[in-house]
mmCIF file of the N, C-alpha and C atoms, coordinates in Angstrom:
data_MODEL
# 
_entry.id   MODEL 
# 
loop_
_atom_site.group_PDB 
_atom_site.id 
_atom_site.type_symbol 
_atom_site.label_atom_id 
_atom_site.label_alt_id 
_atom_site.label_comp_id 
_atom_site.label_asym_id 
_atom_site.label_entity_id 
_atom_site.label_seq_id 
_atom_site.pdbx_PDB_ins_code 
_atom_site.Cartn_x 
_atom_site.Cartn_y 
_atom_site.Cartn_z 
_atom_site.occupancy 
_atom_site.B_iso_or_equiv 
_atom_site.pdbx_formal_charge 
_atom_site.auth_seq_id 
_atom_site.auth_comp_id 
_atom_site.auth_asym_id 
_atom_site.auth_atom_id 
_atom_site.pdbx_PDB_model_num 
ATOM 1   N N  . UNK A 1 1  ? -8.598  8.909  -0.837  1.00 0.00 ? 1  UNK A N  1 
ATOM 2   C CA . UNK A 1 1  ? -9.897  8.368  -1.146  1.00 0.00 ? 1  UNK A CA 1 
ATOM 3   C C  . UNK A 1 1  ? -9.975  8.053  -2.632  1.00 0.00 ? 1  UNK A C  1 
ATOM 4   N N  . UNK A 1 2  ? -9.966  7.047  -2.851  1.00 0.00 ? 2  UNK A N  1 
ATOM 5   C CA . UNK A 1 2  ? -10.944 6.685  -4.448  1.00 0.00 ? 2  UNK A CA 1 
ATOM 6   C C  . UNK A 1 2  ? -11.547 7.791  -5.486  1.00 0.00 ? 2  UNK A C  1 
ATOM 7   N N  . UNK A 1 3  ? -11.487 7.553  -6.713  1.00 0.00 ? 3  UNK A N  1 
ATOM 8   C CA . UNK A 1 3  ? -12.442 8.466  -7.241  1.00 0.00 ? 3  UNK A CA 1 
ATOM 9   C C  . UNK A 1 3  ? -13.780 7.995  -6.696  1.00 0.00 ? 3  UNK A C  1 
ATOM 10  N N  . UNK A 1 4  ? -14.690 8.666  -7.074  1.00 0.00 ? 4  UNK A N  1 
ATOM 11  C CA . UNK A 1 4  ? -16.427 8.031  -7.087  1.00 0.00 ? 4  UNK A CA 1 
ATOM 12  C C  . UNK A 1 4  ? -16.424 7.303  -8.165  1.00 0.00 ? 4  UNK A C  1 
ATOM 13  N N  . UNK A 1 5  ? -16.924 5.832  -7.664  1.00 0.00 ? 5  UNK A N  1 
ATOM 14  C CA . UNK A 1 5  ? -17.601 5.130  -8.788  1.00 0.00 ? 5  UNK A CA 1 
ATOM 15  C C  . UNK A 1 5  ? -16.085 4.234  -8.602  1.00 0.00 ? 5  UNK A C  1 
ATOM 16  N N  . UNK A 1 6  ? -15.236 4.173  -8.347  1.00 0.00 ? 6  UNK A N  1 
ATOM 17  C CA . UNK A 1 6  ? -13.747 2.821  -8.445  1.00 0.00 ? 6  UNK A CA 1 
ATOM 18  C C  . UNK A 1 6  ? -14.268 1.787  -7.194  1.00 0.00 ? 6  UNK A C  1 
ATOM 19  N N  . UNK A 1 7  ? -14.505 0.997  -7.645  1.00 0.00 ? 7  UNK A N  1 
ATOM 20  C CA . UNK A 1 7  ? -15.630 0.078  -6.225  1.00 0.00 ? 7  UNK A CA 1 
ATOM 21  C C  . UNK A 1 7  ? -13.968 -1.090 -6.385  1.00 0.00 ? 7  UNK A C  1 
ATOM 22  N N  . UNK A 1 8  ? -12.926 -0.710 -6.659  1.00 0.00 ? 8  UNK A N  1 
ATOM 23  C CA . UNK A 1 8  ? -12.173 -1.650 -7.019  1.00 0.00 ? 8  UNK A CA 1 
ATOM 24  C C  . UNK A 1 8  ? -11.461 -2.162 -5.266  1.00 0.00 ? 8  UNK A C  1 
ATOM 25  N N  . UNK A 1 9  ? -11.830 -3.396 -4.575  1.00 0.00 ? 9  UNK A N  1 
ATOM 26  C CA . UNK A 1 9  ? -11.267 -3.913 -3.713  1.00 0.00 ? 9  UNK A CA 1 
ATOM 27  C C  . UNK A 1 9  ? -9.704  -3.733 -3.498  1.00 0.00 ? 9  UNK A C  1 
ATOM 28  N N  . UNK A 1 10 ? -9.151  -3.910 -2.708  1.00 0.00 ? 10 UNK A N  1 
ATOM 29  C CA . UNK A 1 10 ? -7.355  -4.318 -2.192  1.00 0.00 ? 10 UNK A CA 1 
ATOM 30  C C  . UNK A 1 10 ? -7.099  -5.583 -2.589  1.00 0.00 ? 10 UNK A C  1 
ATOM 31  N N  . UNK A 1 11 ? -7.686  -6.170 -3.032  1.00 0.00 ? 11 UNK A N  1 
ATOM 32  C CA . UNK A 1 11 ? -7.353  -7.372 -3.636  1.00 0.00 ? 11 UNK A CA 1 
ATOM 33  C C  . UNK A 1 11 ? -8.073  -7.632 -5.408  1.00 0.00 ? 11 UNK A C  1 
ATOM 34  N N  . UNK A 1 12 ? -8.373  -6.740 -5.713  1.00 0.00 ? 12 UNK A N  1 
ATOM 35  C CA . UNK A 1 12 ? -8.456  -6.437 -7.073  1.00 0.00 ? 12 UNK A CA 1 
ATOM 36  C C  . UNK A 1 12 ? -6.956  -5.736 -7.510  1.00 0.00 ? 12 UNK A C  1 
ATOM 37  N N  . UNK A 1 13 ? -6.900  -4.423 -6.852  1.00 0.00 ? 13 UNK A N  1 
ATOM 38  C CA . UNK A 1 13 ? -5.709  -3.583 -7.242  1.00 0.00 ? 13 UNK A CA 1 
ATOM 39  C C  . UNK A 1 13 ? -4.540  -4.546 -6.880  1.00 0.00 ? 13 UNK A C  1 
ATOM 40  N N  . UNK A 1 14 ? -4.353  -5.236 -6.153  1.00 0.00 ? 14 UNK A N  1 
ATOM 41  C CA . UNK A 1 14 ? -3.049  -6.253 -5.528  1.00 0.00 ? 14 UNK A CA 1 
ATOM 42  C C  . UNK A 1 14 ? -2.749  -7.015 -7.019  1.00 0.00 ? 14 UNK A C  1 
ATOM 43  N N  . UNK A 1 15 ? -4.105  -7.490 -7.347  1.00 0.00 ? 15 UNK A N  1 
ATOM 44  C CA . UNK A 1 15 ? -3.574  -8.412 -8.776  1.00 0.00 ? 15 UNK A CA 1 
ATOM 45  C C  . UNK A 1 15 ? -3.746  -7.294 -10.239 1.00 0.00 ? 15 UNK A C  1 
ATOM 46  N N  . UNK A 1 16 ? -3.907  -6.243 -9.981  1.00 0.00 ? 16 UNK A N  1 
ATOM 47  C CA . UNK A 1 16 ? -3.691  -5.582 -11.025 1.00 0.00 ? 16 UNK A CA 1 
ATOM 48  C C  . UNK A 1 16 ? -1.993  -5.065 -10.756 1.00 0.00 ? 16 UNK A C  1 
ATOM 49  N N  . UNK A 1 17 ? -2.002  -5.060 -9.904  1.00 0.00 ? 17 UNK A N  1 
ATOM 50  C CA . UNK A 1 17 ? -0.319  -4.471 -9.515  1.00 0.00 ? 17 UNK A CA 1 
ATOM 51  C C  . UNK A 1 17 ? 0.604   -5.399 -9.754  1.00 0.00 ? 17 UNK A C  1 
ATOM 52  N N  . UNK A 1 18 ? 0.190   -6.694 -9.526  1.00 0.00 ? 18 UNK A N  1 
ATOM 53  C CA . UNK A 1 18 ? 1.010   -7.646 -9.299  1.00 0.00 ? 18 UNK A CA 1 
ATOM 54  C C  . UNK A 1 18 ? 1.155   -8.304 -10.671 1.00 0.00 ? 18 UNK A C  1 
ATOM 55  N N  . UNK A 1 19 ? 0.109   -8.187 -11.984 1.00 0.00 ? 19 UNK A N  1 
ATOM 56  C CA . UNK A 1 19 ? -0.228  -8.889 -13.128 1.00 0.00 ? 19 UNK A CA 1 
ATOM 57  C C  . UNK A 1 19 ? 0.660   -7.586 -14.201 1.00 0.00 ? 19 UNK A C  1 
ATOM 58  N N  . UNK A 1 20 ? 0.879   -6.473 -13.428 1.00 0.00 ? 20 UNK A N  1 
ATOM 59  C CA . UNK A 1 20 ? 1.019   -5.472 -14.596 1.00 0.00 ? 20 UNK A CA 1 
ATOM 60  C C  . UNK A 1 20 ? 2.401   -5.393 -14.155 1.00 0.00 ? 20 UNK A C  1 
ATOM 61  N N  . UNK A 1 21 ? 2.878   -4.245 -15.181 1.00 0.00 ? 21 UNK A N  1 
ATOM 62  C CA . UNK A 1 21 ? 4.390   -3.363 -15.207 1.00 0.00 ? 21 UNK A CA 1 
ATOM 63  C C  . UNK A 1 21 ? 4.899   -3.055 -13.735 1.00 0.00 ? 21 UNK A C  1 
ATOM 64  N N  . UNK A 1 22 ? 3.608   -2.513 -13.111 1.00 0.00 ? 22 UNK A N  1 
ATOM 65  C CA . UNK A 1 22 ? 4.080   -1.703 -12.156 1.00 0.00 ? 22 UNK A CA 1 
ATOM 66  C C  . UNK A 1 22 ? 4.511   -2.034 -10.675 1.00 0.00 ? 22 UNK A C  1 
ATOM 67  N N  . UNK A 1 23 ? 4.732   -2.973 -11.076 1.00 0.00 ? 23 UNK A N  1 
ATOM 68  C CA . UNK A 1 23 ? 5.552   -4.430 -9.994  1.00 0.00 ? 23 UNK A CA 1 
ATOM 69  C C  . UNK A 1 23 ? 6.655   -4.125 -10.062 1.00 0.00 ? 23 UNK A C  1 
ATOM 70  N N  . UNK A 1 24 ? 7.159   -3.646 -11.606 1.00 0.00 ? 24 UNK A N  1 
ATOM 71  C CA . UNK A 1 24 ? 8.792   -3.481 -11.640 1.00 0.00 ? 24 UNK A CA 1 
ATOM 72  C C  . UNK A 1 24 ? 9.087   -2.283 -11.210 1.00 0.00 ? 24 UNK A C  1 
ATOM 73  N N  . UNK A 1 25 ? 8.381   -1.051 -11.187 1.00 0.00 ? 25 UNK A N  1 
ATOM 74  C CA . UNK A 1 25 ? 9.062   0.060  -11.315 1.00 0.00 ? 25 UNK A CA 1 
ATOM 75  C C  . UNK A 1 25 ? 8.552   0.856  -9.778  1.00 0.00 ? 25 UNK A C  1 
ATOM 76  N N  . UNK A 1 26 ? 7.467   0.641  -9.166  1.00 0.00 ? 26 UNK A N  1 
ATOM 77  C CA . UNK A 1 26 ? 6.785   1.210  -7.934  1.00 0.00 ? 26 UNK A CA 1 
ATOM 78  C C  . UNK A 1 26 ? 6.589   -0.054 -6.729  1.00 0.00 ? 26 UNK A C  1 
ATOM 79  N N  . UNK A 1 27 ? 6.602   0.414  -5.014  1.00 0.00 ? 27 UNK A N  1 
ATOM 80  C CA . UNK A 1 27 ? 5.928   -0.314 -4.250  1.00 0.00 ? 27 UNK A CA 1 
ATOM 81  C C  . UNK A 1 27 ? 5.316   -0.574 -4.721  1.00 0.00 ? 27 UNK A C  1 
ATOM 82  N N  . UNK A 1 28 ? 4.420   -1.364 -3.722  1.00 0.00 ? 28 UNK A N  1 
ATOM 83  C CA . UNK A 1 28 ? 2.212   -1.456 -3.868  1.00 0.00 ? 28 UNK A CA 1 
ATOM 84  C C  . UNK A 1 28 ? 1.655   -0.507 -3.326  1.00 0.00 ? 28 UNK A C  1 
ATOM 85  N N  . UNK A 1 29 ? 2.363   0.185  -1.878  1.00 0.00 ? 29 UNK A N  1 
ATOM 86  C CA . UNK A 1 29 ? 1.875   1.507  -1.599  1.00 0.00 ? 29 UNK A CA 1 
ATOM 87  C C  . UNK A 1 29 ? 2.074   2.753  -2.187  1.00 0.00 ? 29 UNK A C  1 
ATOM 88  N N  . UNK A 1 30 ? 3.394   2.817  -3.159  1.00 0.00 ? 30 UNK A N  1 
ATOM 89  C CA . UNK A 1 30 ? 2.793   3.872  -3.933  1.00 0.00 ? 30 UNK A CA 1 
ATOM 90  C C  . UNK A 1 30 ? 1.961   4.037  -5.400  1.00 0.00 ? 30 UNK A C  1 
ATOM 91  N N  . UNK A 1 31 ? 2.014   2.251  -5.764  1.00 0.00 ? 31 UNK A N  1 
ATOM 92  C CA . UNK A 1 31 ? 1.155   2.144  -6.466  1.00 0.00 ? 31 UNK A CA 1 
ATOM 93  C C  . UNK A 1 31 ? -0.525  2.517  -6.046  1.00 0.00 ? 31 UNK A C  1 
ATOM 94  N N  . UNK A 1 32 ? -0.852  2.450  -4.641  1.00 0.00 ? 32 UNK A N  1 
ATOM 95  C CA . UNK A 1 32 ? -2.016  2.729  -4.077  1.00 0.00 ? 32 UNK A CA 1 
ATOM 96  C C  . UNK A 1 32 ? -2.573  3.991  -4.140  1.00 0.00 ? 32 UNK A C  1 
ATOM 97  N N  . UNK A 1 33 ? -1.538  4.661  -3.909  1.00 0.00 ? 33 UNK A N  1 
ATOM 98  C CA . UNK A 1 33 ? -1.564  6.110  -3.704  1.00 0.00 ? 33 UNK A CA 1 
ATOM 99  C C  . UNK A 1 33 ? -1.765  6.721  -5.200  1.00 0.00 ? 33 UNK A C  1 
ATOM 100 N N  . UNK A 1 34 ? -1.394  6.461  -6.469  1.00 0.00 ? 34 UNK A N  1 
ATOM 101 C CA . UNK A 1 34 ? -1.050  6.719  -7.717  1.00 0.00 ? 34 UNK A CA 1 
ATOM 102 C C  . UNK A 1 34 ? -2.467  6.380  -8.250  1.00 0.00 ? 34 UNK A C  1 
ATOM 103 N N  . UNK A 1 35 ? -2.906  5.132  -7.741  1.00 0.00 ? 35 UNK A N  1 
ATOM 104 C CA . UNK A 1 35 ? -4.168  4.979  -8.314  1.00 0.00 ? 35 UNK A CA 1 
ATOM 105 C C  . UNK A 1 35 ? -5.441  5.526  -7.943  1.00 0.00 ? 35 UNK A C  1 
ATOM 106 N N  . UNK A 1 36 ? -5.102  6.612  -6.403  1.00 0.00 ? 36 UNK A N  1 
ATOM 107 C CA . UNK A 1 36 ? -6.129  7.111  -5.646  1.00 0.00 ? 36 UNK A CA 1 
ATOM 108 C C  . UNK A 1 36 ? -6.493  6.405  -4.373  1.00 0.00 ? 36 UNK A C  1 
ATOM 109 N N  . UNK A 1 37 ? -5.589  5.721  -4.413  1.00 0.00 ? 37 UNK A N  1 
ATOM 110 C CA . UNK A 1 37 ? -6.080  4.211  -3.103  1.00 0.00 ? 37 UNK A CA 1 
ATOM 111 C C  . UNK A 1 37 ? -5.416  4.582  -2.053  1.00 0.00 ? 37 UNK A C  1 
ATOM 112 N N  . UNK A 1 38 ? -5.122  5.710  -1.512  1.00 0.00 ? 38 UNK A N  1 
ATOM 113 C CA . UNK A 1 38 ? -3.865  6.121  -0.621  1.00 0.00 ? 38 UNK A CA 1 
ATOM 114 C C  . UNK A 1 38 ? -4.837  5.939  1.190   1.00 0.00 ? 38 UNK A C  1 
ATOM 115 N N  . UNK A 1 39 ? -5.736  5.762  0.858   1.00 0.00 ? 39 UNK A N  1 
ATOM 116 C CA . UNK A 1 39 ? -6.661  5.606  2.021   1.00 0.00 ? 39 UNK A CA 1 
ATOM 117 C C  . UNK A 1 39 ? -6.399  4.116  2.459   1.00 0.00 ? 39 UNK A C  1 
ATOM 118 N N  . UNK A 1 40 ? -5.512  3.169  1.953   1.00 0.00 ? 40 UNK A N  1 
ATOM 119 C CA . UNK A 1 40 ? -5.732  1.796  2.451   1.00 0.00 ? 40 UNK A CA 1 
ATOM 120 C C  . UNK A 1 40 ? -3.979  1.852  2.703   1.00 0.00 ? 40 UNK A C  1 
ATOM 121 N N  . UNK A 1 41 ? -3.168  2.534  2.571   1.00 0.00 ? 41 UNK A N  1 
ATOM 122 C CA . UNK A 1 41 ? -2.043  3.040  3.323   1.00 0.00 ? 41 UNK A CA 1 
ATOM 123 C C  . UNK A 1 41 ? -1.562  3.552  4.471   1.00 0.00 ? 41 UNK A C  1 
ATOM 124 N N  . UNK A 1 42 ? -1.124  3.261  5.442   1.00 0.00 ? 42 UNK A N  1 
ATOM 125 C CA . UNK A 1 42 ? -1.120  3.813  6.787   1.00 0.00 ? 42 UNK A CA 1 
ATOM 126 C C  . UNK A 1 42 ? 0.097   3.740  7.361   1.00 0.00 ? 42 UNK A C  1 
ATOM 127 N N  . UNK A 1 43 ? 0.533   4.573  8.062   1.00 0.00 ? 43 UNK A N  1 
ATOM 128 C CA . UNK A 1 43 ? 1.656   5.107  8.409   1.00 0.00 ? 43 UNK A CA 1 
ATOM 129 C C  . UNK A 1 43 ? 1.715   4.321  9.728   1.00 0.00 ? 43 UNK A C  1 
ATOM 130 N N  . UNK A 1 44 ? 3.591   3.489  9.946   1.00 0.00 ? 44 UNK A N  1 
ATOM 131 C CA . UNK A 1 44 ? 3.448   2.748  11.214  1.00 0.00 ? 44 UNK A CA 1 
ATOM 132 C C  . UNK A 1 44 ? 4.864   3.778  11.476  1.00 0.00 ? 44 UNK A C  1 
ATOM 133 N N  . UNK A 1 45 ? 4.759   3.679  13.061  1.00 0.00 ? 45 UNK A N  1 
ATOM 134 C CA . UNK A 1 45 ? 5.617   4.087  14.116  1.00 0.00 ? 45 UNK A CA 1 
ATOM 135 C C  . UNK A 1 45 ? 6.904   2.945  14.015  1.00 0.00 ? 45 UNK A C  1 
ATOM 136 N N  . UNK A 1 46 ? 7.909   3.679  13.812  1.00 0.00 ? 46 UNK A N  1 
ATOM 137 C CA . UNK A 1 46 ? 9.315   2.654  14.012  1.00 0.00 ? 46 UNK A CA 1 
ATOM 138 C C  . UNK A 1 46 ? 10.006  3.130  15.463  1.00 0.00 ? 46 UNK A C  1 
ATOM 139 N N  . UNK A 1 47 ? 10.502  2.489  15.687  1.00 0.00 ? 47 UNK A N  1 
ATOM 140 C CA . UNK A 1 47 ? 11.044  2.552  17.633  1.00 0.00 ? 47 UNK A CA 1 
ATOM 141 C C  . UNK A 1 47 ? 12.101  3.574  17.340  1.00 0.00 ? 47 UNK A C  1 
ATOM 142 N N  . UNK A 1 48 ? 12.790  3.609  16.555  1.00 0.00 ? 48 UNK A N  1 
ATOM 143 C CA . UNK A 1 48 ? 13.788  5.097  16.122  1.00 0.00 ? 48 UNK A CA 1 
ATOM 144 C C  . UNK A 1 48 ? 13.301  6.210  16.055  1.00 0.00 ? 48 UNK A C  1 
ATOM 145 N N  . UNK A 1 49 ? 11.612  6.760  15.774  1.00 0.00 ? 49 UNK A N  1 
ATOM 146 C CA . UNK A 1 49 ? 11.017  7.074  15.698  1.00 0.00 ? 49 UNK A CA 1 
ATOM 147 C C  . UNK A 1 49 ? 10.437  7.861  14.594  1.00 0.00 ? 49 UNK A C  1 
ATOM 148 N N  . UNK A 1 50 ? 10.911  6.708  13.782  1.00 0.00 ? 50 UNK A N  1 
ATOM 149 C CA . UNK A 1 50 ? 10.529  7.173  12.220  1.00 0.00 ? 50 UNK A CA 1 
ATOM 150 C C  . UNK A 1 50 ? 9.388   6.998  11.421  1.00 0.00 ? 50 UNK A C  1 
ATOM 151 N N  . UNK A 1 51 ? 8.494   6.715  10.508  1.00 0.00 ? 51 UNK A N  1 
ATOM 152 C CA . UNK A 1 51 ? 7.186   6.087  10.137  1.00 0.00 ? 51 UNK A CA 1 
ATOM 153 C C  . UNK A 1 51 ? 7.585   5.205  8.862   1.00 0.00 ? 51 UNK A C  1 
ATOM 154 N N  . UNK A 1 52 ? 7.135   4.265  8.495   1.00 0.00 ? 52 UNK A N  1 
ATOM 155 C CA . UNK A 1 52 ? 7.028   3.684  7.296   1.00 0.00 ? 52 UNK A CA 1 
ATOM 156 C C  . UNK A 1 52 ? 5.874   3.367  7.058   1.00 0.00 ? 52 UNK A C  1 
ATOM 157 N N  . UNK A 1 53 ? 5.698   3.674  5.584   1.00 0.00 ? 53 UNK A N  1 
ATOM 158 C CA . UNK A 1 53 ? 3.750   3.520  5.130   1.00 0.00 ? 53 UNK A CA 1 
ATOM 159 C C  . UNK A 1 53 ? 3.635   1.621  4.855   1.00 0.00 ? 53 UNK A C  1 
ATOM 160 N N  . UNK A 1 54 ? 2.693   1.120  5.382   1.00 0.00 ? 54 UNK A N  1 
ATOM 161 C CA . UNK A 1 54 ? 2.567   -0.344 5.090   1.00 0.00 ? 54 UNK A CA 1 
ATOM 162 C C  . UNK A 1 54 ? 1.172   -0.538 4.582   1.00 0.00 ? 54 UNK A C  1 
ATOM 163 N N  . UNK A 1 55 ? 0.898   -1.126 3.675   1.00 0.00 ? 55 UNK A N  1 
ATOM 164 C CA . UNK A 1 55 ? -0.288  -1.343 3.622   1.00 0.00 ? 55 UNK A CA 1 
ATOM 165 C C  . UNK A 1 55 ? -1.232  -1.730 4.869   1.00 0.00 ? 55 UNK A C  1 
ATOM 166 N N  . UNK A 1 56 ? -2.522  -1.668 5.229   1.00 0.00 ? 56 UNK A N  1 
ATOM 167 C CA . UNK A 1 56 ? -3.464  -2.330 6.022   1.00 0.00 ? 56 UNK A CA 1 
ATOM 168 C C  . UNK A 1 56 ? -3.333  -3.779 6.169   1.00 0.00 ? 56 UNK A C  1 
ATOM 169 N N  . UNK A 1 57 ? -2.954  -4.289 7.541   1.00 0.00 ? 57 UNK A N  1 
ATOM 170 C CA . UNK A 1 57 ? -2.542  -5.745 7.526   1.00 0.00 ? 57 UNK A CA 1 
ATOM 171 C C  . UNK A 1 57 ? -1.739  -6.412 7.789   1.00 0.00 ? 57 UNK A C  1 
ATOM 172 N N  . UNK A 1 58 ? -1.155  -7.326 7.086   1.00 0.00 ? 58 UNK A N  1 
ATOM 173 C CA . UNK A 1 58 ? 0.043   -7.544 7.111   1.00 0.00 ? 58 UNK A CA 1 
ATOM 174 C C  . UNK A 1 58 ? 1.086   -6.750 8.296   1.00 0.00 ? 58 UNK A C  1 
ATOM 175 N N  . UNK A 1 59 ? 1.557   -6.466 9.355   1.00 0.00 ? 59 UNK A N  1 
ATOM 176 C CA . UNK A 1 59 ? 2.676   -5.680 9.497   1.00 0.00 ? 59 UNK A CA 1 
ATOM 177 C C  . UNK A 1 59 ? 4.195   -6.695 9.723   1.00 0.00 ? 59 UNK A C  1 
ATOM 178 N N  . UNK A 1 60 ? 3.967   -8.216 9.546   1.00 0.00 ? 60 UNK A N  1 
ATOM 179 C CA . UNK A 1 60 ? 4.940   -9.072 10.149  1.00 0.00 ? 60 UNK A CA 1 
ATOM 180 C C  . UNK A 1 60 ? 5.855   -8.373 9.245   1.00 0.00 ? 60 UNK A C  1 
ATOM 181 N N  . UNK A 1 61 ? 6.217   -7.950 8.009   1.00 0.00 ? 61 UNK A N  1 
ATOM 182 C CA . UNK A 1 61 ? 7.640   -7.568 7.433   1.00 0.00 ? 61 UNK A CA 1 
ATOM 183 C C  . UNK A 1 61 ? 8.387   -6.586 8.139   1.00 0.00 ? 61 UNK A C  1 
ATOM 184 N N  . UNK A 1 62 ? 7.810   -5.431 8.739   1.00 0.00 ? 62 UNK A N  1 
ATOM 185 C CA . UNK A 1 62 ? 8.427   -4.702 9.818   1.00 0.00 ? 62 UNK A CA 1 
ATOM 186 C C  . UNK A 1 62 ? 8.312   -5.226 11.449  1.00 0.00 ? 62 UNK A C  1 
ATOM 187 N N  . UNK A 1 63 ? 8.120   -6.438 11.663  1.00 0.00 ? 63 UNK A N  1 
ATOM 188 C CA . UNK A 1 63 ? 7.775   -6.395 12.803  1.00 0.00 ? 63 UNK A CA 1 
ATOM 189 C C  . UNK A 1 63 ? 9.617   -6.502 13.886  1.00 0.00 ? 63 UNK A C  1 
ATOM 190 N N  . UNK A 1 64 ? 10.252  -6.613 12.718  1.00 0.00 ? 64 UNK A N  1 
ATOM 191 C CA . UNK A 1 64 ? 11.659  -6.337 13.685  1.00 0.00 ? 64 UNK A CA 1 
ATOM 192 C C  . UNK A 1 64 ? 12.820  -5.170 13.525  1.00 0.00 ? 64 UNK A C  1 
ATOM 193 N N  . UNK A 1 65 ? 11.964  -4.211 12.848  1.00 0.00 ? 65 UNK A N  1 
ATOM 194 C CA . UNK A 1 65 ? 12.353  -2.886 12.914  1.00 0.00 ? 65 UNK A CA 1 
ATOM 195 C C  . UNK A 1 65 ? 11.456  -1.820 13.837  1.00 0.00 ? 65 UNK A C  1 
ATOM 196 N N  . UNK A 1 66 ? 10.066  -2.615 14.385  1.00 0.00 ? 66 UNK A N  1 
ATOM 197 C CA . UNK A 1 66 ? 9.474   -1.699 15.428  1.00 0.00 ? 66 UNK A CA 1 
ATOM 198 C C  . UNK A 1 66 ? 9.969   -2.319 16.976  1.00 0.00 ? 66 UNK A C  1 
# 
């Protein structure tokens, strides 16, 4: 969960992630998590039966490992 008071959207933090450093050195999901945003992270089921965290959305990049 967010601190109280970070009203900052997934598409605010996307271009703060994406405009800053931390493009080079972290995911976006653990950039999410780092910033308190770990609530817009969610854990998908892989058919091996493993999990990978994906952001909300998007899942076509894993869609041929599930």
């Amino acid at each position: 969960m967010a601190k109280k008071g970070d009203k900052r959207t997934e598409k605010d933090l996307r271009e703060e992630y994406f405009d800053g450093p931390a493009s080079d050195t972290m995911s976006f999901e653990e950039f999410l998590i780092r910033q308190g945003h770990g609530d817009k992270v969610k854990p998908v089921k892989m058919a091996g039966g493993g999990e990978v965290y994906s952001v909300r959305g998007d899942m076509s990049y894993y869609k041929d490992l599930m």
